[in-house]
Jmol script that loads the backbone (N, CA, C; Angstrom):
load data "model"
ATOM      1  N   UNK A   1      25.196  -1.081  25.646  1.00  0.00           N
ATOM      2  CA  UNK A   1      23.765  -1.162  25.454  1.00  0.00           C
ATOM      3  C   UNK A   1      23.236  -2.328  26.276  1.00  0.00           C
ATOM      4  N   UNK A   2      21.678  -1.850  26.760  1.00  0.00           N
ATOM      5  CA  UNK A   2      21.204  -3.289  27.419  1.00  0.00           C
ATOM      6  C   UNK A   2      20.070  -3.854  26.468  1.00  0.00           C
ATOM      7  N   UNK A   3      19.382  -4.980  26.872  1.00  0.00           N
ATOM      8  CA  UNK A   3      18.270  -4.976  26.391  1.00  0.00           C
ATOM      9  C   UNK A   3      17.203  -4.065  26.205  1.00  0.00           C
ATOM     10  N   UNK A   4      16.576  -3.914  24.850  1.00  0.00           N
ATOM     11  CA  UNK A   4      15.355  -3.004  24.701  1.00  0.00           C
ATOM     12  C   UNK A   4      16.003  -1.628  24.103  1.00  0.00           C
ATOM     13  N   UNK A   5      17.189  -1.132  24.599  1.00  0.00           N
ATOM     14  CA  UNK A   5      17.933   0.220  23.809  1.00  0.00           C
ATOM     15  C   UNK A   5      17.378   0.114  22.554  1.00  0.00           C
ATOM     16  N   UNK A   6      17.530   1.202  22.169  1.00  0.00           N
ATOM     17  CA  UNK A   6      17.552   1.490  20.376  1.00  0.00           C
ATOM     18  C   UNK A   6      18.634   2.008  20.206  1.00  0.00           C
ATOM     19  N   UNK A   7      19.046   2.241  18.898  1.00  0.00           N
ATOM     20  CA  UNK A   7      20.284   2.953  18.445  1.00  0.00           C
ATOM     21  C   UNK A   7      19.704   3.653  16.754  1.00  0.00           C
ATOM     22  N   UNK A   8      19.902   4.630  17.060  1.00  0.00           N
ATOM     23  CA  UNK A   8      19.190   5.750  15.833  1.00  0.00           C
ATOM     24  C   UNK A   8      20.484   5.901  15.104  1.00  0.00           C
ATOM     25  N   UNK A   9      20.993   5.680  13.554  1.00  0.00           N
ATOM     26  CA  UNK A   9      21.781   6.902  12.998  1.00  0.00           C
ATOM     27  C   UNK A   9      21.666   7.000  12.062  1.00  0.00           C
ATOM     28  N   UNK A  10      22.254   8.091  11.809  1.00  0.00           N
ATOM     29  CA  UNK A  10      21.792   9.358  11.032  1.00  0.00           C
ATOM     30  C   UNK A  10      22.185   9.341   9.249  1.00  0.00           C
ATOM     31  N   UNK A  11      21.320   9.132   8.421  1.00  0.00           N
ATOM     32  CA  UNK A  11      21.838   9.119   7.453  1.00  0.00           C
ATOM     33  C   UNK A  11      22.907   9.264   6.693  1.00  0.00           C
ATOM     34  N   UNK A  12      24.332   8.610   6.152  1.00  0.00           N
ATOM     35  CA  UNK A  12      25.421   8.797   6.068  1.00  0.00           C
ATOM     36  C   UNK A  12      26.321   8.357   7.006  1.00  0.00           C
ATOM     37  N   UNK A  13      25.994   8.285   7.966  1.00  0.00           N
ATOM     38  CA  UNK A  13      26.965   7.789   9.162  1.00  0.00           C
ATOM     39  C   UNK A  13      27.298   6.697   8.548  1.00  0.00           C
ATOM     40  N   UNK A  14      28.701   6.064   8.656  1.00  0.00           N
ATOM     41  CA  UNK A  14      29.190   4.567   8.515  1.00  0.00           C
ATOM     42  C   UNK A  14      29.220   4.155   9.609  1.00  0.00           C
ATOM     43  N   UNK A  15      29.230   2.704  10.033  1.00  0.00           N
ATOM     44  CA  UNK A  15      28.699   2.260  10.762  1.00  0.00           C
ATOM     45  C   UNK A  15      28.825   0.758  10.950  1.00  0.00           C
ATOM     46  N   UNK A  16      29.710  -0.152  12.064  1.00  0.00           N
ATOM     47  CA  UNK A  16      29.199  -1.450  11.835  1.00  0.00           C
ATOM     48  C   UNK A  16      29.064  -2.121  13.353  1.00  0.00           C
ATOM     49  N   UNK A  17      28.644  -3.293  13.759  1.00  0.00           N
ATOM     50  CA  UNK A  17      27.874  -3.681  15.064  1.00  0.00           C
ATOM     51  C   UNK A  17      28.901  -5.088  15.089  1.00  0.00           C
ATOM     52  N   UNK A  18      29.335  -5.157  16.436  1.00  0.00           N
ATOM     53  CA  UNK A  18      30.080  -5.979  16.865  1.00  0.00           C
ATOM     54  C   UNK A  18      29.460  -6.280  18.227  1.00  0.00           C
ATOM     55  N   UNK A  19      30.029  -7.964  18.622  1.00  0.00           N
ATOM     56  CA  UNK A  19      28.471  -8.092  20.149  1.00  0.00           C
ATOM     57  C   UNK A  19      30.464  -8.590  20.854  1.00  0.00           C
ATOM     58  N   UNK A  20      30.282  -7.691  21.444  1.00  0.00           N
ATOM     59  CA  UNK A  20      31.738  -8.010  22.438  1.00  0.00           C
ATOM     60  C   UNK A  20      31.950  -8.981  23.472  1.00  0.00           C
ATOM     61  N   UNK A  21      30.998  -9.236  24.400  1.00  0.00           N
ATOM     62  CA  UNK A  21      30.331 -10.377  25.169  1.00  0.00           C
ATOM     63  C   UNK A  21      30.709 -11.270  24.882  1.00  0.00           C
ATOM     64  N   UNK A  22      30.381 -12.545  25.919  1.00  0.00           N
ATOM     65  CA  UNK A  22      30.057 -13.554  25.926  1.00  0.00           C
ATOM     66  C   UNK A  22      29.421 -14.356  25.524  1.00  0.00           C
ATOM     67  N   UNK A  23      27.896 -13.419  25.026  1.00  0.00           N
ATOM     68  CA  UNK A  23      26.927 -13.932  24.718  1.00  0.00           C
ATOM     69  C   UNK A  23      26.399 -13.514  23.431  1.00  0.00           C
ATOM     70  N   UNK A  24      25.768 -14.530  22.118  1.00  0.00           N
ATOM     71  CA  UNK A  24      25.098 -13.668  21.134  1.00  0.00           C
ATOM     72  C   UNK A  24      24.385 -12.907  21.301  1.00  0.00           C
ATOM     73  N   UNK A  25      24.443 -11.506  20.123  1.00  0.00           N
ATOM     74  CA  UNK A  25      23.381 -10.533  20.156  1.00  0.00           C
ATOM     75  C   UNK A  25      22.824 -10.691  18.593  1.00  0.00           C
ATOM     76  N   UNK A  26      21.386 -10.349  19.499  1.00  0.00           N
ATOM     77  CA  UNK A  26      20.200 -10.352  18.015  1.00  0.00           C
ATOM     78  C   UNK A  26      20.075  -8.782  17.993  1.00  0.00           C
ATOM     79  N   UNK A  27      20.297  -8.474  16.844  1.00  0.00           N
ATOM     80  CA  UNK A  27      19.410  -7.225  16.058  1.00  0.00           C
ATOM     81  C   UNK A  27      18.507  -7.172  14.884  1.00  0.00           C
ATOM     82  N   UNK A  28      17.520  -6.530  14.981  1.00  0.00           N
ATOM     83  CA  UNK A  28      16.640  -5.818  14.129  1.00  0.00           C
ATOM     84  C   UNK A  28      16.824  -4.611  13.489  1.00  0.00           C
ATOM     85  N   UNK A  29      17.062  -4.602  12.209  1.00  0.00           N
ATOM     86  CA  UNK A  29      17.874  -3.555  11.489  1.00  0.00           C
ATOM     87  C   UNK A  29      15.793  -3.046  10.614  1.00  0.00           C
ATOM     88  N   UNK A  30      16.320  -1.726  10.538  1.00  0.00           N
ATOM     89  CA  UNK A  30      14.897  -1.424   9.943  1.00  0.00           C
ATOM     90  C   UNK A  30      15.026  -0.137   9.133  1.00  0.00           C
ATOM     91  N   UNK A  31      14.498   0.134   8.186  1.00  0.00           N
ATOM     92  CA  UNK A  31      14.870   1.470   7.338  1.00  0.00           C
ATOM     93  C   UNK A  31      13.485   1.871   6.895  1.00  0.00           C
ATOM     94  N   UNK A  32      13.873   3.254   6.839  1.00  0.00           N
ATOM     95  CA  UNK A  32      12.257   5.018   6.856  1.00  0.00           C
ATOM     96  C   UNK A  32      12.430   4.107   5.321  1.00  0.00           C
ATOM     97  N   UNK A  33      13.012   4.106   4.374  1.00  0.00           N
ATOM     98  CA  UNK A  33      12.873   3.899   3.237  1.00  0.00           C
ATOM     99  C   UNK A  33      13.424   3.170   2.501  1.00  0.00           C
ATOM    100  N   UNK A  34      13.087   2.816   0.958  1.00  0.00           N
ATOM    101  CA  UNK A  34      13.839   1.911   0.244  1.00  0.00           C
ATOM    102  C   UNK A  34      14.829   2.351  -0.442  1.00  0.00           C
ATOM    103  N   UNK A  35      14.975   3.873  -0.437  1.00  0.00           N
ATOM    104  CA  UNK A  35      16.242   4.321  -0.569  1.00  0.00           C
ATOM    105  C   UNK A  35      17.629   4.060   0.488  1.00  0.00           C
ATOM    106  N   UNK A  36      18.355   3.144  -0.156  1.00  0.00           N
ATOM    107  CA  UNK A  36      19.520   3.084   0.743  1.00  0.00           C
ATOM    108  C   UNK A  36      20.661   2.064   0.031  1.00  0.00           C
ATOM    109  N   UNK A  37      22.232   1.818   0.005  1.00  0.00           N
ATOM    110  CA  UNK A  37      22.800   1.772  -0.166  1.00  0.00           C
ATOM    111  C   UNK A  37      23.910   0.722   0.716  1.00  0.00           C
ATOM    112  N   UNK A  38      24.368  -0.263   0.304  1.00  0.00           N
ATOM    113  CA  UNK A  38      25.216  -0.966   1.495  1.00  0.00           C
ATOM    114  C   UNK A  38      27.001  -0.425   0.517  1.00  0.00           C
ATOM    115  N   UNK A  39      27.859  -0.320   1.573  1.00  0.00           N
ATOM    116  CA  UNK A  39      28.861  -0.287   1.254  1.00  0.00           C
ATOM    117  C   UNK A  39      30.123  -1.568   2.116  1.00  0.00           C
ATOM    118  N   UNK A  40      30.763  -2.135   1.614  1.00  0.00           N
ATOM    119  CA  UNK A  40      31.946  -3.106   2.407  1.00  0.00           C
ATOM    120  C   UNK A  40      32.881  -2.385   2.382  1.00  0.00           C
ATOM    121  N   UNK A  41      33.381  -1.993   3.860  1.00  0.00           N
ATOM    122  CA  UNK A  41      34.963  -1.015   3.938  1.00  0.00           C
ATOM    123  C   UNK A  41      35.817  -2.239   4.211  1.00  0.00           C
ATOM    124  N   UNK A  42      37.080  -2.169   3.744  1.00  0.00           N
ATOM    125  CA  UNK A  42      37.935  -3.496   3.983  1.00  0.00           C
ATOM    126  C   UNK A  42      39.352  -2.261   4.158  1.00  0.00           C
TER     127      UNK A  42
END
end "model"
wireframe off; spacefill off
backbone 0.3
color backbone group
């Protein structure tokens, strides 16, 4: 991904964000609703 991308997914998808680089990455996480759920996979 570069700057400005989005990344859409899809309800149910698991899912987690790692910045591989060199450099920190900022994200903005945002949700359609207040229905939602966090899960920790270990």
């Amino acid at each position: 991904m570069t700057a400005g991308d989005t990344l859409v997914l899809p309800a149910g998808v698991m899912h987690n964000a790692v910045s591989k680089g060199d450099m920190d990455a900022d994200m903005i996480v945002t949700y359609s609703s207040g229905e939602r759920d966090f899960r920790l996979e270990t």
